[in-house]
C-alpha positions as CSV (number, residue, x, y, z in Angstrom):
1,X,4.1,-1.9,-10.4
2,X,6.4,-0.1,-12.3
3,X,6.1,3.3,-12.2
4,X,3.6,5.8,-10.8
5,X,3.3,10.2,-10.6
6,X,2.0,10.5,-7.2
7,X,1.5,13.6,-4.9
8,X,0.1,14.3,-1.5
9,X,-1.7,17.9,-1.0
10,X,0.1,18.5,-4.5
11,X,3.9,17.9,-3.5
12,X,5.6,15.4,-5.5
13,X,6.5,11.8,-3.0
14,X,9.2,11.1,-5.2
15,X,10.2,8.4,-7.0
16,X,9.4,4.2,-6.5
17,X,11.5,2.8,-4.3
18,X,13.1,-0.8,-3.0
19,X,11.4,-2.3,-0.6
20,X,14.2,-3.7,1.6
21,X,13.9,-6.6,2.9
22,X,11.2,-8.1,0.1
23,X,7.9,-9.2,1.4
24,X,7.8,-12.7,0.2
25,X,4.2,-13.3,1.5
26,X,0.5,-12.4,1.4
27,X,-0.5,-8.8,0.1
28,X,1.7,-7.0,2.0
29,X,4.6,-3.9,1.0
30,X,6.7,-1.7,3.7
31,X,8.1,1.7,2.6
32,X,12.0,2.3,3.3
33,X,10.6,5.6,4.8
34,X,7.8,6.8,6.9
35,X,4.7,7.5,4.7
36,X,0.9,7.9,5.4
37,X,-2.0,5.3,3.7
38,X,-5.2,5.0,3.7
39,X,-6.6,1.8,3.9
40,X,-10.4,1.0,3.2
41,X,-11.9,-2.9,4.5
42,X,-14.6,-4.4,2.9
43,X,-16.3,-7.4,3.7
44,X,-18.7,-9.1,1.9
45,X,-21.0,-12.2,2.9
46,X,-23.5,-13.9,2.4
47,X,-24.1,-16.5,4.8
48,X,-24.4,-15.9,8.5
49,X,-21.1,-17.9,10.1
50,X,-23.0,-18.0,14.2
């Protein structure tokens, strides 16, 4: 990602920034500050795995 306009309850969050130390694995990111995410799971099957 490169850039993004995002706001929460219309205030501005401010500007991308570093995350510090990089995640070098799986689909994981940490903010340098406290923040607030929502975070939807989904899991789809079709085979019964009993």
């Amino acid at each position: 990602m490169a850039s993004a306009v995002v706001s929460w309850h219309g205030a501005d969050t401010g500007a991308l920034a570093p995350i510090r130390p990089a995640v070098t694995f799986g689909f994981s990111s940490v903010p340098p500050r406290p923040s607030v995410a929502r975070v939807r799971t989904t899991i789809v099957g079709g085979t019964d795995a009993r």
